[in-house]
C-alpha positions, 0 to 999 in steps of 0.5 A, spaced: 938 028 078 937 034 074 938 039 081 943 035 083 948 036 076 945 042 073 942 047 080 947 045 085 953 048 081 949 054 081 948 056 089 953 059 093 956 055 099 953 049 098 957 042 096 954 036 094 957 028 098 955 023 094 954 017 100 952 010 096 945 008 099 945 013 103 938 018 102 938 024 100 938 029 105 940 037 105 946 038 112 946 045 114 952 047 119 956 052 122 960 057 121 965 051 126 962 046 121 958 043 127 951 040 124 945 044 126 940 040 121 939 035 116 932 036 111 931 030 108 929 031 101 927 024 098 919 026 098 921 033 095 921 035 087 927 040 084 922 045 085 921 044 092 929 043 094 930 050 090 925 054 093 928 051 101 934 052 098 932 061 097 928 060 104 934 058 107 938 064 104 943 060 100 945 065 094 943 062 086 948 065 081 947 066 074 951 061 072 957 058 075 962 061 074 958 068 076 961 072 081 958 072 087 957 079 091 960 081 097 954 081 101 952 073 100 959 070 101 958 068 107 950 066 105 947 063 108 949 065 115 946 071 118 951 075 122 951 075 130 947 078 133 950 084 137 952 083 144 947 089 149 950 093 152 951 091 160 946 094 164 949 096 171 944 094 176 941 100 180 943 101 187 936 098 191 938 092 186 938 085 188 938 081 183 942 081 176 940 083 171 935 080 166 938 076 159 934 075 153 931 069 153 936 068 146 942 071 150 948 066 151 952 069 157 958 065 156 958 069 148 
């Protein structure tokens, strides 16, 4: 309850849905706002949610009124990755070039 009503004011990008009997879960999205995950926090201590919360890059402010600075606007979501530059395949080649296994080829 005590991170709910004074650590949550405090964090930058994160907003809380009160859902009567649902358990307490940490919904992380896209910038689509597609659902990537959810992290149930039932079994875990305000010490625990907090230090999740920094793992997962969500800024803390001082206060909650505090600015926030321009390099954690959009935290916790970490910029795209940047496109590589197309490869020409060589003349006795083939076969298409390689992608990354992380690489989406309709990006």
């Amino acid at each position: 309850k005590a991170f709910v009503t004074q650590d949550i004011p405090l964090y930058h990008n994160l907003e809380m849905k009160h859902l009567p009997g649902a358990d307490p879960e940490l919904v992380l999205l896209s910038h689509r706002y597609e659902e990537l995950e959810r992290i149930p926090l039932s079994d875990m201590t305000r010490e625990e949610i907090n230090q999740l919360l920094q793992e997962l890059g969500f800024y803390r402010k001082e206060t909650p009124d505090a600015p926030v600075p321009e390099e954690f606007q959009f935290a916790p979501a970490k910029p795209l990755p940047s496109p590589l530059p197309p490869q020409a395949p060589t003349a006795d080649s083939k076969t298409p070039p390689k992608r990354d296994k992380g690489e989406h080829p309709d990006l």
